[in-house]
MARDRENBA-96100 format. One record per residue (C-alpha): residue in one letter; x, y, z. Coordinates in steps of 0.02 Angstrom, whole numbers, plus 50000, padded with zeros to 5 digits. Layout:
<site res="A" X="X" Y="Y" Z="Z"/>
...
# end
This chain:
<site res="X" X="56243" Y="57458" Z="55641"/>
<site res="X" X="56191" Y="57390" Z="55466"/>
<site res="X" X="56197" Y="57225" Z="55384"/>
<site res="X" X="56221" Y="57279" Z="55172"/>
<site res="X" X="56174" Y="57167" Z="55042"/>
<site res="X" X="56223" Y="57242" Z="54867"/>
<site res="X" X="56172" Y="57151" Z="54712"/>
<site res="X" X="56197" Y="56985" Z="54779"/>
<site res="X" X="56179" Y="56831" Z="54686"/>
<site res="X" X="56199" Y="56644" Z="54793"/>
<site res="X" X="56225" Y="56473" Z="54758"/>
<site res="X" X="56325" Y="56339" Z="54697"/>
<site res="X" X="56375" Y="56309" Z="54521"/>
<site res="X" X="56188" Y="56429" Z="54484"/>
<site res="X" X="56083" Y="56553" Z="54578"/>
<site res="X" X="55961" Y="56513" Z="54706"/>
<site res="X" X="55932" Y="56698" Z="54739"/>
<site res="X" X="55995" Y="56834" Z="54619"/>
<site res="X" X="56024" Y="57020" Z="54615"/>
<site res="X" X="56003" Y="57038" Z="54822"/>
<site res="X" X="56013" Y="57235" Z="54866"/>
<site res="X" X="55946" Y="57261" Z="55042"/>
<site res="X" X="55996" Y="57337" Z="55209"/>
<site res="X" X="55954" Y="57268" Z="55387"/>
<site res="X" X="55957" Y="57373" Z="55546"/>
<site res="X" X="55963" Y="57339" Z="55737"/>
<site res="X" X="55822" Y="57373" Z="55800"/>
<site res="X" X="55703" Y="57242" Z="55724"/>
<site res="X" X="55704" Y="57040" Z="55694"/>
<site res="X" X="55704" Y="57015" Z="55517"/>
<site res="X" X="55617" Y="56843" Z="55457"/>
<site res="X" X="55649" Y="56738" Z="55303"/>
<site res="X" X="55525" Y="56644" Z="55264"/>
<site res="X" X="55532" Y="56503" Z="55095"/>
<site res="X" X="55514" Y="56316" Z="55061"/>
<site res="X" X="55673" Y="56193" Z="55099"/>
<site res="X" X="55783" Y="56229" Z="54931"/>
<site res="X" X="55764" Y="56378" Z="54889"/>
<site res="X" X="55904" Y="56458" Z="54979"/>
<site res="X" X="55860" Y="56522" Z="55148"/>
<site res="X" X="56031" Y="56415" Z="55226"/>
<site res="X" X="56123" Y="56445" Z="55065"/>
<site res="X" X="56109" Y="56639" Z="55095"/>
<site res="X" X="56138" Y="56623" Z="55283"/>
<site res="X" X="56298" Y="56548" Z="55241"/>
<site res="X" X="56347" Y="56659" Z="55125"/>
<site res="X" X="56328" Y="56814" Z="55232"/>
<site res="X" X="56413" Y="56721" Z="55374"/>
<site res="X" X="56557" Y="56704" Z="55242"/>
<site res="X" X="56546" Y="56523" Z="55259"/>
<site res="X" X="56505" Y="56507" Z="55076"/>
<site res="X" X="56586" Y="56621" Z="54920"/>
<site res="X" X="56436" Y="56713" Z="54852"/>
<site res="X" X="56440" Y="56710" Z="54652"/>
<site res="X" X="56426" Y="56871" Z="54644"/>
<site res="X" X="56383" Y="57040" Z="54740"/>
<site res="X" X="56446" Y="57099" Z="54914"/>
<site res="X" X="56413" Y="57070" Z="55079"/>
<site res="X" X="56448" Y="57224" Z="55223"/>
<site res="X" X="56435" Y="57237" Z="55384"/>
<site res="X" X="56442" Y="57440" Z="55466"/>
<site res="X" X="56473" Y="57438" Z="55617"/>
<site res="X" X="56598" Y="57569" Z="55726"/>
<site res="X" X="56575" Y="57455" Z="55892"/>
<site res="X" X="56553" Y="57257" Z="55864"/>
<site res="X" X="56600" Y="57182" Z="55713"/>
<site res="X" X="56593" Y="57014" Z="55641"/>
<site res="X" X="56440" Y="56893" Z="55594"/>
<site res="X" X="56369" Y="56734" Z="55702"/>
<site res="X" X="56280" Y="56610" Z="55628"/>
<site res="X" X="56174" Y="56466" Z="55701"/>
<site res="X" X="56138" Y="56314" Z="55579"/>
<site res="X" X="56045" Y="56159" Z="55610"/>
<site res="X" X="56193" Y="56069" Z="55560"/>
<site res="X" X="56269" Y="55943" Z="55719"/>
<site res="X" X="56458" Y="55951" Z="55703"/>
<site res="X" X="56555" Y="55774" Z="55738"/>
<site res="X" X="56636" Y="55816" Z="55887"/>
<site res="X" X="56744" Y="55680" Z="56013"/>
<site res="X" X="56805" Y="55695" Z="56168"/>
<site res="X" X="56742" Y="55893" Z="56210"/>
<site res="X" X="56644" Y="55930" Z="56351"/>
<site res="X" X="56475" Y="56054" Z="56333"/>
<site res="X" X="56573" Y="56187" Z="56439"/>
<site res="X" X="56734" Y="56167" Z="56328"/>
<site res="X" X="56629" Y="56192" Z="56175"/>
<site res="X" X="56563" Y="56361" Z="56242"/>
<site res="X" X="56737" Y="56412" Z="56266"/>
<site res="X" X="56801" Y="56348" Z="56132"/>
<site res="X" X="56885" Y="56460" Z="55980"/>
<site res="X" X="56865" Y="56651" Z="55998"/>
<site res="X" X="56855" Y="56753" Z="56141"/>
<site res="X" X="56675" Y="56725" Z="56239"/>
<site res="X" X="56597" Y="56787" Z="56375"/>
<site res="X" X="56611" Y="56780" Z="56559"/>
<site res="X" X="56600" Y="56636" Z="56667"/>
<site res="X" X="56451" Y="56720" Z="56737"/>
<site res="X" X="56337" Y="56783" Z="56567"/>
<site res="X" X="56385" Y="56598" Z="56522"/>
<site res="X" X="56303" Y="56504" Z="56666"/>
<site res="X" X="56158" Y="56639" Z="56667"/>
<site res="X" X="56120" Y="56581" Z="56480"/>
<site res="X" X="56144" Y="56406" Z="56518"/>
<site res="X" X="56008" Y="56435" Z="56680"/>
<site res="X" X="55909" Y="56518" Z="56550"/>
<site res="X" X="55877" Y="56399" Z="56424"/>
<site res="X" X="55897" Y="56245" Z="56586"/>
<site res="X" X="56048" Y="56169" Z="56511"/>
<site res="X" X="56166" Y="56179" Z="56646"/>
<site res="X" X="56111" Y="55968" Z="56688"/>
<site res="X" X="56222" Y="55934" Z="56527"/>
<site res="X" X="56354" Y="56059" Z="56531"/>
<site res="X" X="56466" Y="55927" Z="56584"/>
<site res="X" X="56412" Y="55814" Z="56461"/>
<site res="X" X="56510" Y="55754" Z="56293"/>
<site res="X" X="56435" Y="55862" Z="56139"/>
<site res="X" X="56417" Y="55703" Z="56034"/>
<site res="X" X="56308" Y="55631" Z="56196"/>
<site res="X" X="56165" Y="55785" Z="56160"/>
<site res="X" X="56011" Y="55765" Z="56081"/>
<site res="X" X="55972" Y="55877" Z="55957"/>
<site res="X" X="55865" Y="56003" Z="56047"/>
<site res="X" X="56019" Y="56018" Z="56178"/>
<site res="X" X="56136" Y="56044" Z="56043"/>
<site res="X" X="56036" Y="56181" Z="55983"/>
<site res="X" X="55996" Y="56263" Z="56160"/>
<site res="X" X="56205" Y="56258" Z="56157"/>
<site res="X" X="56233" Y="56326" Z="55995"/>
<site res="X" X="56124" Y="56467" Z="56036"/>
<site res="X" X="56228" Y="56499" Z="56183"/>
<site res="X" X="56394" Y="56504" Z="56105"/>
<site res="X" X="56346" Y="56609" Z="55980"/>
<site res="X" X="56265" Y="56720" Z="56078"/>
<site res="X" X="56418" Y="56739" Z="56214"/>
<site res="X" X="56521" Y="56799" Z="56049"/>
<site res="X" X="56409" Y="56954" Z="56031"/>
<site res="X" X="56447" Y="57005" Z="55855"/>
<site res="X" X="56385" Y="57147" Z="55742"/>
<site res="X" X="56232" Y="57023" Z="55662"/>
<site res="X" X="56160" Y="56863" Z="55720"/>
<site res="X" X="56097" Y="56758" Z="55601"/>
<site res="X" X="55988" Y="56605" Z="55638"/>
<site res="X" X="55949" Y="56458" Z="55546"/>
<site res="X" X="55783" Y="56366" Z="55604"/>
<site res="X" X="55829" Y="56422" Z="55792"/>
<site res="X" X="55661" Y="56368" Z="55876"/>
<site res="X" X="55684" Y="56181" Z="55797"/>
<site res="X" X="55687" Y="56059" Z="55943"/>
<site res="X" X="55632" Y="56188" Z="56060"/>
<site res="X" X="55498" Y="56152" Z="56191"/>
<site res="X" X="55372" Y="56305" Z="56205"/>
<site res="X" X="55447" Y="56378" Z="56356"/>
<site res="X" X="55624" Y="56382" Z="56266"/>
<site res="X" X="55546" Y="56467" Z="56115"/>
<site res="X" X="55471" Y="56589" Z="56220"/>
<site res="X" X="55620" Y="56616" Z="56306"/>
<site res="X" X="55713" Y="56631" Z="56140"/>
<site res="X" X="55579" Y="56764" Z="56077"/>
<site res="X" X="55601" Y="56877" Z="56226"/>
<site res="X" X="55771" Y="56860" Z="56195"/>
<site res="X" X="55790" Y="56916" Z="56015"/>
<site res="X" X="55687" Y="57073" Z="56058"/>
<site res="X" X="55831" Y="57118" Z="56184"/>
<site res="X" X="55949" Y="57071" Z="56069"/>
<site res="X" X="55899" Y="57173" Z="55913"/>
<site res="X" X="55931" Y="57337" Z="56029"/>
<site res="X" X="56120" Y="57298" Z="56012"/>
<site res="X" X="56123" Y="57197" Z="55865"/>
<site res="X" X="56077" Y="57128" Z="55667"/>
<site res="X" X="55969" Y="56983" Z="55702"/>
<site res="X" X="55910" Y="56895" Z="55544"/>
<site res="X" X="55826" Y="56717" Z="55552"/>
<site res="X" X="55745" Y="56588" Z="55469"/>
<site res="X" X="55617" Y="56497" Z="55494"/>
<site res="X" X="55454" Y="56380" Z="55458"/>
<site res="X" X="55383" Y="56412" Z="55610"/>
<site res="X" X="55240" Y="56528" Z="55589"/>
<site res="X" X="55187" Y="56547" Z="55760"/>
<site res="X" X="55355" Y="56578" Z="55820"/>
<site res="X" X="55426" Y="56702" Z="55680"/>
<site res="X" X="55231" Y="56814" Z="55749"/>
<site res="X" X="55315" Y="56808" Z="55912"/>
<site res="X" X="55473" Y="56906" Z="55870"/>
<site res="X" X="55465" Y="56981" Z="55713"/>
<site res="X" X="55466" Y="57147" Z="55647"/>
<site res="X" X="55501" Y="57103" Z="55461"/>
<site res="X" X="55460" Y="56958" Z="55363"/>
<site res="X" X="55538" Y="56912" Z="55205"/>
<site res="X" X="55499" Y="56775" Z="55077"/>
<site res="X" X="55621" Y="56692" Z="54927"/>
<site res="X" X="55523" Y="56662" Z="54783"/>
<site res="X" X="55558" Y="56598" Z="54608"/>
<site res="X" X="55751" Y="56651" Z="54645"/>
<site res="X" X="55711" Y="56829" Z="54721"/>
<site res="X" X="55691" Y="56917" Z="54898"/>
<site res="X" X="55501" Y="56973" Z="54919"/>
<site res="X" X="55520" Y="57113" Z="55071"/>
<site res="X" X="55381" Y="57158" Z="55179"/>
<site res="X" X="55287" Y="56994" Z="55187"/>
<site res="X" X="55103" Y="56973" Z="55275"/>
<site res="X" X="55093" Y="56824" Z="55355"/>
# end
């Protein structure tokens, strides 16, 4: 299972990164690391196919799951739908029981019954985690996903992503130094417009 990047180039109207070639595994967490603006969510979103990139291709191999998840730190404006409606909301999920195991997990199940507009932001993320995790897709990709997390939820989340890159692409991003030592295998930087591989931190 591979996640192919072939001489990408992302943005709006001009590049924030440019002539992307690279190849992700399962197997490993892969971190991008970077300064706000300088395209970390841009490329997220363009590998999710949420965005057209300007250029290049994005592919995912895969002969079992397919598909990409994405988790953003962006709250939708959503009325009148219920926590557990959310989860089930869309595309097929999973299980009744996987779902209340992951909402035991990360101890939401207080507010599954709750409105999603009534969450804070750290249970909107705890739920957004879930619901992207119950679609178990070809690559998971992460956007700031231990941001309003309390320490035991980030360690939680850590554990998890080194169980979940056995069956899947997970690439995040993050500012969060401590946490991206926790679970990753690769670290990745964007700088002046291009993707520096094999970071220190």
């Amino acid at each position: 299972m591979k996640l192919v990047l072939k001489d990408l180039n992302v943005g709006y109207q001009e590049s924030l990164v440019s002539r992307l070639s690279i190849s992700l595994s399962m197997g490993k967490v892969h971190i991008l690391l970077g300064d706000n603006g300088l395209g970390k969510t841009t490329l997220l979103k363009t590998i999710a196919g949420i965005l057209k990139p300007i250029s290049g291709q994005v592919e995912v191999l895969s002969s079992e799951r397919q598909g990409v998840a994405l988790v953003t730190t962006d709250k939708p404006q959503i009325d009148f739908l219920s926590v557990r409606e959310y989860l089930s909301f869309g595309e097929s999920q999973g299980s009744e029981t996987i779902t209340n195991s992951l909402l035991e997990d990360f101890s939401a199940t207080e507010f599954v019954n709750m409105d999603v507009s009534e969450l804070s932001d750290g249970q909107f993320k705890k739920i957004s985690l879930i619901r992207q995790l119950l679609k178990e897709k070809a690559v998971l990709l992460l956007d700031e996903p231990s941001a309003y997390l309390d320490i035991k939820n980030k360690d939680f989340l850590s554990k998890m992503l080194g169980e979940l890159k056995k069956s899947q692409v997970v690439l995040l991003s993050t500012h969060d130094v401590d946490f991206a030592r926790s679970c990753g295998d690769v670290f990745y930087k964007i700088s002046d417009g291009e993707l520096l591989q094999d970071v220190d931190l």
